[in-house]
C-alpha positions as CSV (number, residue, x, y, z in Angstrom):
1,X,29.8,-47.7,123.3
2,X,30.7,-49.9,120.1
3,X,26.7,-50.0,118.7
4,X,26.7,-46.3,119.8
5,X,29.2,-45.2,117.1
6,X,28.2,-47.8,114.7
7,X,24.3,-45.7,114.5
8,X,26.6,-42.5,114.6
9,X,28.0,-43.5,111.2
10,X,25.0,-45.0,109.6
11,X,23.0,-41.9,109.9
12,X,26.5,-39.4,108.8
13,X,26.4,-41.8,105.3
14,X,22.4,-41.1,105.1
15,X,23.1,-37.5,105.5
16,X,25.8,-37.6,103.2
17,X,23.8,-39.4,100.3
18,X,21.2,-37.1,101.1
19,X,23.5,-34.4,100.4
20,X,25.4,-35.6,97.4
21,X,21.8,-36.3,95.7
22,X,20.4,-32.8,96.6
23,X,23.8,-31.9,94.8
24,X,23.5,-33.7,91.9
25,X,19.9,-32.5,91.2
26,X,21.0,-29.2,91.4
27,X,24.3,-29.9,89.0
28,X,21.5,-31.5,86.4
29,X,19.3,-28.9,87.1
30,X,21.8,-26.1,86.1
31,X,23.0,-28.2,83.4
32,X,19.4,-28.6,81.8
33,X,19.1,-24.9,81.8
34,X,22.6,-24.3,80.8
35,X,20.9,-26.9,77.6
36,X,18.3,-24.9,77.0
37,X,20.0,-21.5,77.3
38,X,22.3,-22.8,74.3
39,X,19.4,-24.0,72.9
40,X,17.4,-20.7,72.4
41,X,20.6,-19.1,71.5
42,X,21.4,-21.7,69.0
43,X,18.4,-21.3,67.6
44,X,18.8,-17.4,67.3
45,X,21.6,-18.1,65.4
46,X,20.2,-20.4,63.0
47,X,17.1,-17.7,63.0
48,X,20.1,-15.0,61.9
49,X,21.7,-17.6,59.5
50,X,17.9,-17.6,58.2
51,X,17.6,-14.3,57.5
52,X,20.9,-13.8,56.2
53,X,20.3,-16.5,53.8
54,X,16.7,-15.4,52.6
55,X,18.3,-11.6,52.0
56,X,21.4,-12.9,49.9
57,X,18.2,-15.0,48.1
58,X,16.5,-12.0,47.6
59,X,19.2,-9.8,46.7
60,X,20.3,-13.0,44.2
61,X,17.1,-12.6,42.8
62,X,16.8,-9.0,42.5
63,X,20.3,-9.1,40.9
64,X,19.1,-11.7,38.2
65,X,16.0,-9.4,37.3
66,X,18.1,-6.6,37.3
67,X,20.8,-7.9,34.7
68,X,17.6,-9.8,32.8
69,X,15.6,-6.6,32.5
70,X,19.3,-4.3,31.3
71,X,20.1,-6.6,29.3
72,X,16.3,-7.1,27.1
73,X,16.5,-3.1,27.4
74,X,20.2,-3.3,25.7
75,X,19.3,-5.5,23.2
76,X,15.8,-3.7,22.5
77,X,16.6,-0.3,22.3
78,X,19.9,-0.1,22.2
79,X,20.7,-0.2,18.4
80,X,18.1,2.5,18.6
81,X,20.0,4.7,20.7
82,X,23.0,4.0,18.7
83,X,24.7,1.4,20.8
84,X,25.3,-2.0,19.2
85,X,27.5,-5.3,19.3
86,X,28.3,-6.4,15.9
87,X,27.1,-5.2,12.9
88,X,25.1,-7.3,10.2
89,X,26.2,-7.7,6.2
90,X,22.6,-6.7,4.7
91,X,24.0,-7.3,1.3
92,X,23.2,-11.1,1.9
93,X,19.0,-10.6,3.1
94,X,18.0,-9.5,-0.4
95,X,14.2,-11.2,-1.2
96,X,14.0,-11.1,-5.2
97,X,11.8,-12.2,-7.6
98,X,8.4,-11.1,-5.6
99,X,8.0,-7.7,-7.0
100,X,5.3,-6.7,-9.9
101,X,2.6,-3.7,-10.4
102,X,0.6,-5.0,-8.1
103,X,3.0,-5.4,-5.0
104,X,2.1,-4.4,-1.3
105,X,5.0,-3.9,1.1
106,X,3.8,-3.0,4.4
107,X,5.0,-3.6,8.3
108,X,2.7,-6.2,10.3
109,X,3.1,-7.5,13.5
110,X,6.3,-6.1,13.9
111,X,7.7,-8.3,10.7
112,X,7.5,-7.3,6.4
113,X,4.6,-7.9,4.9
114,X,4.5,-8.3,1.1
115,X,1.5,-9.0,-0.8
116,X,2.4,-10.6,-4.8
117,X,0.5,-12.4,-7.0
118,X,-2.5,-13.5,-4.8
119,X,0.0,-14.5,-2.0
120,X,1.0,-12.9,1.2
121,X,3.5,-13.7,3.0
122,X,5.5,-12.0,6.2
123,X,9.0,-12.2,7.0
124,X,11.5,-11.8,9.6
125,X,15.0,-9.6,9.9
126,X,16.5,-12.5,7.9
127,X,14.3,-12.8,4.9
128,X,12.6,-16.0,6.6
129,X,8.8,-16.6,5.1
130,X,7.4,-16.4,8.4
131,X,3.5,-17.1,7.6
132,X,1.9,-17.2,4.1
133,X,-1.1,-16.2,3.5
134,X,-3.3,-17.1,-0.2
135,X,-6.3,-15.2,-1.6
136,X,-8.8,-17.0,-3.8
137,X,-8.4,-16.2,-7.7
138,X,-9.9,-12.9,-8.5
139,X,-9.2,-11.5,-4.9
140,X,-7.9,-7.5,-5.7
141,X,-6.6,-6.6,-2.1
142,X,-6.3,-3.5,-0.3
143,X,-4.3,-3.6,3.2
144,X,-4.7,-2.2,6.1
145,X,-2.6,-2.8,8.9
146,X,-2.0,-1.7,12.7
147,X,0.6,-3.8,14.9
148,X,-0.8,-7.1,15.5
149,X,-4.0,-6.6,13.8
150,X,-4.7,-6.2,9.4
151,X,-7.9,-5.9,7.4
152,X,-7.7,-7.4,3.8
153,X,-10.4,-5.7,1.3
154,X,-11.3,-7.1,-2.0
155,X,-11.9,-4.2,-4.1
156,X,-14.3,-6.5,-6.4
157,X,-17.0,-7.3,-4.1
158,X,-16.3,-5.5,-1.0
159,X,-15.2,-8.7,1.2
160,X,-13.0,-7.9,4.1
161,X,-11.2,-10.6,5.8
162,X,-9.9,-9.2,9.5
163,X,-7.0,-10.7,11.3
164,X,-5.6,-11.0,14.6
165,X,-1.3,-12.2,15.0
166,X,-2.0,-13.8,11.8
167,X,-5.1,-15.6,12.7
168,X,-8.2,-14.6,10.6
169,X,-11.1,-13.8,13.2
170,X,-14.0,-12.0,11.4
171,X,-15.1,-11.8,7.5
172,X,-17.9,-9.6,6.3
173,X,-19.3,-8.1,3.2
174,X,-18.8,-4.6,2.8
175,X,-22.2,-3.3,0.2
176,X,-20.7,-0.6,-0.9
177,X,-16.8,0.8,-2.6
178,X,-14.4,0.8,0.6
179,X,-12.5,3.9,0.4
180,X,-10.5,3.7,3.6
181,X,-9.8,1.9,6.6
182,X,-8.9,2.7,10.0
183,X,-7.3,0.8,12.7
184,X,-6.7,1.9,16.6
185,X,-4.4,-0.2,18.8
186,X,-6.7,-2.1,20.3
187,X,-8.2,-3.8,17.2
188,X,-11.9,-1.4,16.6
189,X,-11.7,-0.4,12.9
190,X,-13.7,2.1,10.6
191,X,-14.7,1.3,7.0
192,X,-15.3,4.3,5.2
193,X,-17.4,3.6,1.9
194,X,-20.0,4.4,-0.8
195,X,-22.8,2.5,-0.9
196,X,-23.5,1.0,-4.5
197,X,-27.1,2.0,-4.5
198,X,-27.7,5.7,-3.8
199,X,-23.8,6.3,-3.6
200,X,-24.1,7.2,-0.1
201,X,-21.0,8.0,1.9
202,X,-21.2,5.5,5.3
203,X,-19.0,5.8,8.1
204,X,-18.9,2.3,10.1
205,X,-17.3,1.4,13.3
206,X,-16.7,-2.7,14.2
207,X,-14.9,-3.8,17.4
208,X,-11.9,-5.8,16.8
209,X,-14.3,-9.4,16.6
210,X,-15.8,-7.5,13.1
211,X,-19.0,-6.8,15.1
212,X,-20.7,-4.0,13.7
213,X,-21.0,-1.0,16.8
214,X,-21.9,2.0,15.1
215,X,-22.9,3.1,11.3
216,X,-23.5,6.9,10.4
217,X,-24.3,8.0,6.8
218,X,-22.0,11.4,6.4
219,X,-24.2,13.9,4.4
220,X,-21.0,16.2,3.1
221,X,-20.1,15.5,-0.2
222,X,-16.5,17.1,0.5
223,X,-13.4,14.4,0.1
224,X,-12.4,12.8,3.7
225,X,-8.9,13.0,4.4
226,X,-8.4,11.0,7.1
227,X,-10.5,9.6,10.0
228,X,-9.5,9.3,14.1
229,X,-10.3,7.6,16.8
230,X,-10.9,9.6,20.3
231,X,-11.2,9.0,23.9
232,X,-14.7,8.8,24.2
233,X,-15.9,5.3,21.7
234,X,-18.8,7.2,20.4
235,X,-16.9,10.4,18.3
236,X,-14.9,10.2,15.9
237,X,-12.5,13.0,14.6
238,X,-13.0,13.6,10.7
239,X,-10.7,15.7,8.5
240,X,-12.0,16.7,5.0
241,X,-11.3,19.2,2.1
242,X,-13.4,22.8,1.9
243,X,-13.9,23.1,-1.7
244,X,-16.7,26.0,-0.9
245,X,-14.1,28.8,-1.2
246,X,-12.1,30.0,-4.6
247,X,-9.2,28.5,-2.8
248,X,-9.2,24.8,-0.9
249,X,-9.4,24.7,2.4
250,X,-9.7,21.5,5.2
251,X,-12.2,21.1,8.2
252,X,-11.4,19.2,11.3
253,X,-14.7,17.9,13.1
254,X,-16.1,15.7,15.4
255,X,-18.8,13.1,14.0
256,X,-21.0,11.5,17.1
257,X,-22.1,8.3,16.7
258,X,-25.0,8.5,19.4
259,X,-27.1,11.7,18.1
260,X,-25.6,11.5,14.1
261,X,-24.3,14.8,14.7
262,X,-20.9,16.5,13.3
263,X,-19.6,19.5,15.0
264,X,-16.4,21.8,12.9
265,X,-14.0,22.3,15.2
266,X,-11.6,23.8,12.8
267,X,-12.3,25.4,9.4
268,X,-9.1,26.5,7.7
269,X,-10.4,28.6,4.8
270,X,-7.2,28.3,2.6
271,X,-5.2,26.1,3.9
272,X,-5.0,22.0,2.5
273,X,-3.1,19.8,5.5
274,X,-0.5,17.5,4.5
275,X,-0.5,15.7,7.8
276,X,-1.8,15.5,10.8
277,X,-2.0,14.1,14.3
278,X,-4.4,13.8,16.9
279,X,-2.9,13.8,20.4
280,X,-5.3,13.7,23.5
281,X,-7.0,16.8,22.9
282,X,-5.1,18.6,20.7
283,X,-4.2,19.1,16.5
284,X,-1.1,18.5,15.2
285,X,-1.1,19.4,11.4
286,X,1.1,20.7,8.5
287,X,0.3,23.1,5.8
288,X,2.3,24.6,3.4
289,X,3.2,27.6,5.7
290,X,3.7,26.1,9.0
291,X,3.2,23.1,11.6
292,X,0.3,24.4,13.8
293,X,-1.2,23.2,16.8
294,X,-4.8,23.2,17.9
295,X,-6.3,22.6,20.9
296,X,-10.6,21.2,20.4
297,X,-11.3,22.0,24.5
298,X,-10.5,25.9,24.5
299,X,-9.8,26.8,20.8
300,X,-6.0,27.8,21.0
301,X,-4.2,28.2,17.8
302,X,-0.9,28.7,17.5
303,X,2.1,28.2,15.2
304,X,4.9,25.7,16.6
305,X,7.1,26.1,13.3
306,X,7.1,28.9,10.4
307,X,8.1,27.0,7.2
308,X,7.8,30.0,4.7
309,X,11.7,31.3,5.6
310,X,13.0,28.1,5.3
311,X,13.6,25.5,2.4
312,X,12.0,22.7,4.1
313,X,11.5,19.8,1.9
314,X,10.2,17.1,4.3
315,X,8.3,17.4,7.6
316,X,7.1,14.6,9.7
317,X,5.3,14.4,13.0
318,X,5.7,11.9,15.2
319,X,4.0,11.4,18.8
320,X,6.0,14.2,21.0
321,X,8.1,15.3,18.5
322,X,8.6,16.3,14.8
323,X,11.5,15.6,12.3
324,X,12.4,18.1,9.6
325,X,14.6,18.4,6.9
326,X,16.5,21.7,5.2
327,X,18.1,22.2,2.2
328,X,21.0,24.3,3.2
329,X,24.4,25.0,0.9
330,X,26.5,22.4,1.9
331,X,23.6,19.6,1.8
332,X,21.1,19.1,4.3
333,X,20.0,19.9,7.6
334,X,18.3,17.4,9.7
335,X,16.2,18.6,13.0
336,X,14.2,17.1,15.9
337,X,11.9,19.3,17.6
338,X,9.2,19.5,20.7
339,X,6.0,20.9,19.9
340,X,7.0,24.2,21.5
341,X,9.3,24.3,18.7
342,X,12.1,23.9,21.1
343,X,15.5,21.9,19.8
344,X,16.3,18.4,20.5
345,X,18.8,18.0,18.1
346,X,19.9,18.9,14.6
347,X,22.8,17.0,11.6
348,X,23.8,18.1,8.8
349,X,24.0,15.7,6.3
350,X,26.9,16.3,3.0
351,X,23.9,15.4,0.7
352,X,20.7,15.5,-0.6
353,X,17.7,13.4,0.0
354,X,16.3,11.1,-1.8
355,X,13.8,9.2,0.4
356,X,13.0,9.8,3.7
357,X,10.8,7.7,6.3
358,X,10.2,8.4,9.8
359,X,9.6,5.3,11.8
360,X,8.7,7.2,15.3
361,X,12.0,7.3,17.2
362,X,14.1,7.2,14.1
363,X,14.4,8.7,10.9
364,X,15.8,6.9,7.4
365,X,17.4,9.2,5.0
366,X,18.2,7.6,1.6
367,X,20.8,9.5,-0.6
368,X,22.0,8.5,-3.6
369,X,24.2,5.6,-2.2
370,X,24.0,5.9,1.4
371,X,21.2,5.1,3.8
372,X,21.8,7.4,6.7
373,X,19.8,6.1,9.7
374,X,19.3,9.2,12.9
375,X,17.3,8.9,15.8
376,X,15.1,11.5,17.7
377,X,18.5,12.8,19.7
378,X,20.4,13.6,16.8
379,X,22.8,10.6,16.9
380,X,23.9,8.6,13.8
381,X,22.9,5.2,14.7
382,X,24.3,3.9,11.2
383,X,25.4,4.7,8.0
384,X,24.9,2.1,5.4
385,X,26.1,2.3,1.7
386,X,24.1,1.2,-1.1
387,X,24.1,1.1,-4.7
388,X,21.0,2.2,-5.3
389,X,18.1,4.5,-3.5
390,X,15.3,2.4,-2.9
391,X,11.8,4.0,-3.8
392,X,10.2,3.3,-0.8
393,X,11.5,1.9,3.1
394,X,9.3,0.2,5.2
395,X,10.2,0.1,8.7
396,X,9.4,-3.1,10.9
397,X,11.2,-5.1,13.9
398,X,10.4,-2.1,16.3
399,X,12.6,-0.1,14.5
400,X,15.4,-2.4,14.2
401,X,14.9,-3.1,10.6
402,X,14.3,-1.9,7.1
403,X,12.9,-3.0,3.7
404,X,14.3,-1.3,1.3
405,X,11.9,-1.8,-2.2
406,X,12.9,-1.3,-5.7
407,X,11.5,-2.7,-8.7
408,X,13.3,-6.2,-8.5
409,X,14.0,-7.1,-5.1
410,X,13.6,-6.1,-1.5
411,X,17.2,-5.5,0.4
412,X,16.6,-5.7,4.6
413,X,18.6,-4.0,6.7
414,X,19.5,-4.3,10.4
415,X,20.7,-1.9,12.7
């Protein structure tokens, strides 16, 4: 009975064991996917903490831009629009003892140009000689100039130097008296000239490397105003004077290159522009009676201004826009238009003119002893005193400063 009970109890603790190992199996078993259930949501988590992280990155970023781009938009156009910081004593960038007969004073590469005694040097906002610049002895210059880019004629031997940011890239001779220049934005230029033999009147286009692309000998003897570029590489818009009627009259046409043809587009019998501007495809210009507009695909004409009611004494056109200036009774009125003759904005100024320049989106009005500085939307953006008007302003700095030249010295002004 004894050996019965002993068996009895060995095979209950076998079952048993079994048991508690089937049991503990199971425990790991749930516990290993318990793991890996904390697992895959841990790693969810971190996935979320990820994302989270990359978008507050991004947004970081975007923020940064943001504040970068407002604040090189503040800085760049906002003394234009009238909004600035501090203001700056000009009295103290005066440039003297430069000036003689012979003195250029032009805007290039967005800095003041002067040329004086076979030198030429640029400089910044603060009077700084930026670059200097010297002609061999006997070198009489002419300068042209467009942004980043200036031609430098020598009116003795009809040498041209051509520059790009300062650095000379082309130099040519020229057989013939260069009677103008012209630059587009992109660096191409035209020389017009005379050649010395024959005294032919050539028309020649280079690329902006001083490569010679097209040359056209114009057979009308009548003065050329002005020469400009189109769309198309190969024409050429050409403004002259009429001198065949009893009164003098200007013709706008278009010279092509490829078949040496010239088509007038405009005659205007008895009418002498003072300026003009070609936009796309149409004619801005100013006569004596009105700012007219022109349009070279379907021939409309039409007046955008009257000026014989009015005592308009200065009219400038700018790219969208023009700029004039009234004398009225209690001084001046000054007036930004559109092209449909449409009010942007007008001032009336407690004075009267001496000097005006329009820079584009701003226009400098020189009185006798106050510089009064307005931009296309009518506001003030500075009034500056001065002892002196200047007898000529040239505009650089995108806008942001002025030369002012008189016979002595050259005073800068920042706005």
């Amino acid at each position: 009975m004894a050996r019965r009970k002993v068996a009895r109890e060995t095979i209950d603790e076998k079952n048993l064991q079994k048991g508690i190992d089937i049991l503990n199996k199971h425990n790991q078993q749930v516990a290993k996917e318990r793991k890996q259930r904390l697992n895959i949501e841990d790693d969810k988590k971190e996935e979320e903490r990820e994302d989270i992280s990359s978008a507050r990155k991004v947004f970081r970023v975007f923020f940064v831009i943001i504040i970068v781009v407002g604040l090189v938009v503040f800085f760049n156009y906002g003394p234009i629009l009238g909004i600035k910081l501090f203001d700056i004593d000009s009295d103290d960038i005066v440039i003297n003892n430069i000036l003689s007969n012979e003195t250029i004073c032009l805007e290039y590469n967005s800095e003041l140009l002067i040329y004086s005694s076979g030198i030429i040097n640029t400089y910044d906002k603060s009077g700084n000689i930026t670059w200097t610049y010297k002609l061999i002895d006997g070198f009489v210059p002419t300068i042209y100039t467009n942004g980043k880019y200036m031609l430098v004629a020598n009116k003795n031997n009809g040498m041209i130097y051509y520059f790009d940011s300062k650095k000379e890239i082309a130099n040519r001779v020229i057989e013939g008296n260069i009677e103008n220049v012209y630059i587009n934005s992109t660096g191409t230029f035209i020389v017009q000239y005379v050649k010395d033999v024959g005294y032919k009147k050539i028309i020649a286009m280079y690329d902006k490397k001083g490569k010679q692309k097209y040359s056209e000998e114009y057979i009308d003897s009548s003065p050329i105003i002005g020469i400009e570029f189109t769309q198309e590489e190969n024409k050429v818009l050409v403004v002259q004077a009429d001198s065949s009627h009893i009164t003098i009259g200007t013709v706008f046409g278009i010279l092509n290159f490829s078949d040496s043809s010239f088509q007038k587009i405009i005659t205007l019998e008895d009418k002498l522009i003072y300026n003009y501007k070609f936009l796309n495809d149409e004619i801005i210009y100013i006569s004596d009676k009105a700012v007219e507009s022109y349009n070279i695909n379907n021939g409309n004409k039409a007046v955008v201004h009257s000026l014989e009611e009015s005592q308009t004494n200065y009219v400038s056109l700018s790219s969208n826009y023009f700029v004039t200036v009234e004398t009225i009774n209690s001084g001046s009125k000054v007036s930004s238009k559109k092209f449909d003759d449409t009010d942007i904005a007008s001032n009336v100024l407690n004075t009267y003119p001496k000097y005006i320049e329009n820079s584009g989106l701003l226009t400098y009005i020189a009185s006798e002893n106050t510089i009064y500085i307005i931009n296309k939307w009518g506001v003030i953006v500075s009034e500056i005193g001065i002892s002196l008007s200047p007898k000529k302003i040239v505009v650089f700095n995108e806008e942001k400063s002025a030369a002012l030249i008189y016979s002595n010295k050259v005073q800068i002004i920042n706005i």
